[in-house]
C-alpha positions as CSV (number, residue, x, y, z in Angstrom):
1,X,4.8,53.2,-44.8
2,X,2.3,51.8,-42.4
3,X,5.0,50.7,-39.9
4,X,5.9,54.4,-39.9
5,X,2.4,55.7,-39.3
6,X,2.1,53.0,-36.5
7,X,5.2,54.3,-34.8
8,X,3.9,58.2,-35.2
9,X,0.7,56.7,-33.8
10,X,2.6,55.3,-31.0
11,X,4.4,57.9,-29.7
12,X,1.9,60.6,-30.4
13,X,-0.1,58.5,-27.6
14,X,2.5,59.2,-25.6
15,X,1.9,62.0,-22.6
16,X,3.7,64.1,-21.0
17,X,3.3,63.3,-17.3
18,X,3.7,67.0,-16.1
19,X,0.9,68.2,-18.5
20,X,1.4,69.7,-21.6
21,X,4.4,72.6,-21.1
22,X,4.1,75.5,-23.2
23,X,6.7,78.0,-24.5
24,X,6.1,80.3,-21.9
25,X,6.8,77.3,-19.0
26,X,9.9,76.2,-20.8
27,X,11.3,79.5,-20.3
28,X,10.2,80.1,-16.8
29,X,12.0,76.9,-15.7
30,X,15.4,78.2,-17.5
31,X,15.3,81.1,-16.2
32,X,14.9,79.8,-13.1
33,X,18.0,76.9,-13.8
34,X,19.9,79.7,-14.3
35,X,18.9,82.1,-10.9
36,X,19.6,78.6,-9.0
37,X,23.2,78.2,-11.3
38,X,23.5,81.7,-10.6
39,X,22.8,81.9,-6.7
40,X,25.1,78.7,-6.0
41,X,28.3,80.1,-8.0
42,X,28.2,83.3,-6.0
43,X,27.4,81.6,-3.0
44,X,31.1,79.7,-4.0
45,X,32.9,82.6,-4.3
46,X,31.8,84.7,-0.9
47,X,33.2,81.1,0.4
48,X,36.6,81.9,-1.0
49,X,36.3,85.3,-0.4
50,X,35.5,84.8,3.3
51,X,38.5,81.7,3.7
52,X,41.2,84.3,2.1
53,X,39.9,87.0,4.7
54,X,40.5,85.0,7.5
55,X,43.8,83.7,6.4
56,X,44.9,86.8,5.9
57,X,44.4,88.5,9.1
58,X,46.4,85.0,10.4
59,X,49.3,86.3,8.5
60,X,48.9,89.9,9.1
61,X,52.0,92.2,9.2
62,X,54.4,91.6,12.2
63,X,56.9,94.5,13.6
64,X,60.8,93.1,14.5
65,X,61.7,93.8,18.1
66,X,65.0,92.3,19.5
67,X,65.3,89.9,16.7
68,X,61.4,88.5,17.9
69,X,58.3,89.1,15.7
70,X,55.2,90.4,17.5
71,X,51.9,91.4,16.0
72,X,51.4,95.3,15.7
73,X,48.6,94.9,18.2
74,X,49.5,91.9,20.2
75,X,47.5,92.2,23.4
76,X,49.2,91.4,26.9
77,X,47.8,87.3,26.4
78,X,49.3,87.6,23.2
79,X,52.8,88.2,24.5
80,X,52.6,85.2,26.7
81,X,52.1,83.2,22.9
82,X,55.1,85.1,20.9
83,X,58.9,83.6,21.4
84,X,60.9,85.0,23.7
85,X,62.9,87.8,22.1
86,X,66.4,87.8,21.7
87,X,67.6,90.9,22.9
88,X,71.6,92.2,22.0
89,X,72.2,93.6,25.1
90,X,71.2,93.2,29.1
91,X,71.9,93.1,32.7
92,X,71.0,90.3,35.4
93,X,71.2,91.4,38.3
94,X,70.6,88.9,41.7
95,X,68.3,88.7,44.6
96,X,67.5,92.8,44.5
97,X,64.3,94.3,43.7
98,X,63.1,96.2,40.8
99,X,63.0,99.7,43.0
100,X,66.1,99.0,44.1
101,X,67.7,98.7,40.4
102,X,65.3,101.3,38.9
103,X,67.3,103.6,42.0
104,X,71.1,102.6,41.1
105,X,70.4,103.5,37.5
106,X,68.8,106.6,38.4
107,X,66.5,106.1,36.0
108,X,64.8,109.3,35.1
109,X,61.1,109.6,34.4
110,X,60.0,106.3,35.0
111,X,56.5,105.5,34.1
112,X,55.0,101.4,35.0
113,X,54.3,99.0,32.3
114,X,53.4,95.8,30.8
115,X,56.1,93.6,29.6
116,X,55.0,94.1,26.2
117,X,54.5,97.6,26.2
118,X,58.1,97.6,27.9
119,X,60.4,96.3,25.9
120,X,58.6,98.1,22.9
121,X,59.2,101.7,24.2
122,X,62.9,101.1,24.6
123,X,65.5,103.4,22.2
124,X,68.7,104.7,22.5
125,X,68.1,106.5,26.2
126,X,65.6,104.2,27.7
127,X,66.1,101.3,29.6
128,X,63.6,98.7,30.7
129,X,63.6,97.0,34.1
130,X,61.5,93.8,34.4
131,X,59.7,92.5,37.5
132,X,61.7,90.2,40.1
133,X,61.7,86.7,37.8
134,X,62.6,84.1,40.7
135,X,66.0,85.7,42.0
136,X,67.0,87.9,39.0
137,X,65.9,91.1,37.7
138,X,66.9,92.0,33.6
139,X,67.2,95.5,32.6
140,X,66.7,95.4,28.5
141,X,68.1,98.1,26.8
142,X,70.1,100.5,24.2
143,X,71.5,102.5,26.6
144,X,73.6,100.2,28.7
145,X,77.2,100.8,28.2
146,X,78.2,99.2,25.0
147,X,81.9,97.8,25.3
148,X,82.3,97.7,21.3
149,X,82.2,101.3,21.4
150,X,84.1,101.8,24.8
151,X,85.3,99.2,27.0
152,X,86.4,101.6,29.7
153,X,83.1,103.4,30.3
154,X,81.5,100.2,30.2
155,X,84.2,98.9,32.6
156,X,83.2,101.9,35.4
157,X,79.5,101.6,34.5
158,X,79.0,97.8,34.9
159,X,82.0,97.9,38.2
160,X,80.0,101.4,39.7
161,X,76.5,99.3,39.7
162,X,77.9,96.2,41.4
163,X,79.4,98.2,43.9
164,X,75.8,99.3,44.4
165,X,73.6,95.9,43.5
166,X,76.0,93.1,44.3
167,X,75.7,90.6,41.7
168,X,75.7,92.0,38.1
169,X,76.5,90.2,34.8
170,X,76.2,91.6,31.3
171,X,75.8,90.0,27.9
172,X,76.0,91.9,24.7
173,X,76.1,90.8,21.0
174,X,76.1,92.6,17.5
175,X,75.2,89.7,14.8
176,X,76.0,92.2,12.0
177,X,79.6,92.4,12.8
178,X,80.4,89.4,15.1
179,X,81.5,91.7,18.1
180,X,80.3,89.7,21.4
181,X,81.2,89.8,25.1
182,X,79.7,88.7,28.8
183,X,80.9,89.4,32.2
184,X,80.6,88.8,35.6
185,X,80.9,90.9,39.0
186,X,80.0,90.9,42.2
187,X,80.6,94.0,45.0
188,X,82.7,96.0,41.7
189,X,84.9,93.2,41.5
190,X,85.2,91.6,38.0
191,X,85.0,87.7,37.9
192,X,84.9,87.2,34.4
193,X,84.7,89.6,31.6
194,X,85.3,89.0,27.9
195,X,84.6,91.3,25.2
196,X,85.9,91.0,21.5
197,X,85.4,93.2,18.6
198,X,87.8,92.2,15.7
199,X,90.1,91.9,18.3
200,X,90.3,91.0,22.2
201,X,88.7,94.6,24.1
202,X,88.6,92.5,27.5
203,X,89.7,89.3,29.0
204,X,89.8,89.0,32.7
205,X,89.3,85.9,35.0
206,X,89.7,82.6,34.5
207,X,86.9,80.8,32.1
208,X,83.9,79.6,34.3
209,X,82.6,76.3,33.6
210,X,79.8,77.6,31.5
211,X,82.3,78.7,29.1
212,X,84.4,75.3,29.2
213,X,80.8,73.5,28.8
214,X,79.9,75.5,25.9
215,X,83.3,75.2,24.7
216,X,83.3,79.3,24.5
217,X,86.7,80.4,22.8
218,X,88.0,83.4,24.0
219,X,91.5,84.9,22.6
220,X,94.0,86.5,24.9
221,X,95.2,89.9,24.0
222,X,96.7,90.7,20.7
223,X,96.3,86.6,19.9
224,X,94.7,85.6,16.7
225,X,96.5,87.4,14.6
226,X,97.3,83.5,12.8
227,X,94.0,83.2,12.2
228,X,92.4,83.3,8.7
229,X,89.3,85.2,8.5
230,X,87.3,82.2,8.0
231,X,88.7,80.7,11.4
232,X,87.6,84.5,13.8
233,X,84.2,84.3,11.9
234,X,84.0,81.1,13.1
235,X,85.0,81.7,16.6
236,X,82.4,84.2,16.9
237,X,79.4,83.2,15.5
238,X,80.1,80.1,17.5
239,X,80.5,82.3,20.7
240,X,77.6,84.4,19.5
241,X,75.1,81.6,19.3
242,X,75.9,80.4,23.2
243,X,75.3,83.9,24.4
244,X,72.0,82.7,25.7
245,X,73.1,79.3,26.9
246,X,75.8,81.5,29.0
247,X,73.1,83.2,30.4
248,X,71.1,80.1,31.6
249,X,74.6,78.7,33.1
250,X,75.1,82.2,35.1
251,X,71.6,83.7,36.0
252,X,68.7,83.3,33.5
253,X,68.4,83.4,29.9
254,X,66.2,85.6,28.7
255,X,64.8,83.7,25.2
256,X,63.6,80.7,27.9
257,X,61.1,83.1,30.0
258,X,57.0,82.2,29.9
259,X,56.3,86.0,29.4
260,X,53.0,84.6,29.8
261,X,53.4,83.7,33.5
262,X,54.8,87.4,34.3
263,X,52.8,89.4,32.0
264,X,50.4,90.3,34.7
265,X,53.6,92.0,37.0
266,X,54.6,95.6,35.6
267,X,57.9,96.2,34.5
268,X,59.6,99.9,34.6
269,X,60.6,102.1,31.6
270,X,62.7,105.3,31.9
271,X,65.6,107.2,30.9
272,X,68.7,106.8,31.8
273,X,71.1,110.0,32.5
């Protein structure tokens, strides 16, 4: 019993080195625990908040053009930063200048432009002409002749405008269905053309060496009837996916450009008649 007092003596000796703390100071400093507790865990979250903000308006929505995504309000330095697009159908035209084109297409209202702003105001009737890029000049555009849909007006269209430009060449695709075809004149006479849609439209000339390099396969009239459908889907999405590297072999291809280097040159957007 005295060992027990001794101990209760002991620690009632004992002080507290902040001074006696009442009930009232006890409370202060929780509350104030919890304001700190508080203040730090919303602190946290406008963190998070702020982080899934800014990642956000990184992955904001993108609009499709020509198979190429570009930001709903890319600016003209932006361009220069987004892939080339892919476009399904265009001209090159050599060593003539963009008047000069914008004339032999008789392009109607034509109104100057960005790159950018350019190739997002085509549609069905417009046509868009790009600045002189080295010794070509592409024309992007719904509205050129389509030989899917008729090989002869494209046939007069394409042979009319070399008589006019010299040098033309045309590429066209349709992913969708497979339908592809390229050609190749100069003064209105045809070098090369092939076009196929389900069936051989247009073969003339002899396969250039881009074609043999890319191992291109191009049927002759009213051939391929032998083959199963897995062997023409085949052939075209092989030809399909060398489109481009046919352009670089002829003139210029068109998903290798620095937009970025050009975007400072106005292009020309119209209708065509």
């Amino acid at each position: 019993m005295n060992g027990l007092l001794s101990n209760a003596s002991f620690f009632g000796q004992v002080r507290n080195p902040f001074g006696p703390v009442s009930g009232i100071d006890f409370i202060a400093i929780l509350l104030l625990f919890l304001l700190v507790s508080i203040l730090t865990i919303a602190g946290f979250f406008v963190w998070l908040a702020t982080t899934h903000v800014r990642a956000t308006k990184r992955m904001r929505p993108r609009r499709r053009f020509f198979g190429a995504s570009v930001s709903n309000h890319a600016s003209e330095s932006d361009w220069g930063t987004v892939p080339a697009p892919v476009p399904n159908r265009w001209l090159a035209i050599r060593e003539v200048s963009q008047l000069a084109v914008q004339q032999a297409l008789e392009l109607n209202n034509p109104v100057e432009c960005s790159c950018a702003d350019g190739l997002h105001e085509l549609d069905e009737r417009r046509l868009f002409i790009t600045p002189r890029i080295g010794k070509w000049v592409l024309v992007f555009g719904a509205a050129i002749p389509d030989p899917f849909e008729d090989v002869d007006r494209s046939f007069h269209f394409l042979r009319q405008l070399s008589q006019k430009l010299g040098v033309v060449q045309f590429f066209g695709s349709n992913r969708p269905t497979g339908f592809h075809s390229w050609a190749l004149l100069n003064e209105g006479h045809v070098g090369r053309a092939y076009s196929w849609a389900g069936e051989t439209q247009w073969n003339q000339g002899p396969l250039t060496r881009g074609e043999l390099s890319l191992e291109m396969r191009c049927l002759g009239y009213g051939e391929g009837d032998d083959l199963s459908w897995l062997e023409v889907n085949q052939m075209a999405q092989h030809n399909l996916e060398k489109i481009s590297a046919l352009a670089a072999h002829w003139s210029i291809d068109p998903t290798a450009i620095n937009w970025r280097r050009i975007v400072a040159d106005s292009g020309v957007v119209g209708d065509i008649g």
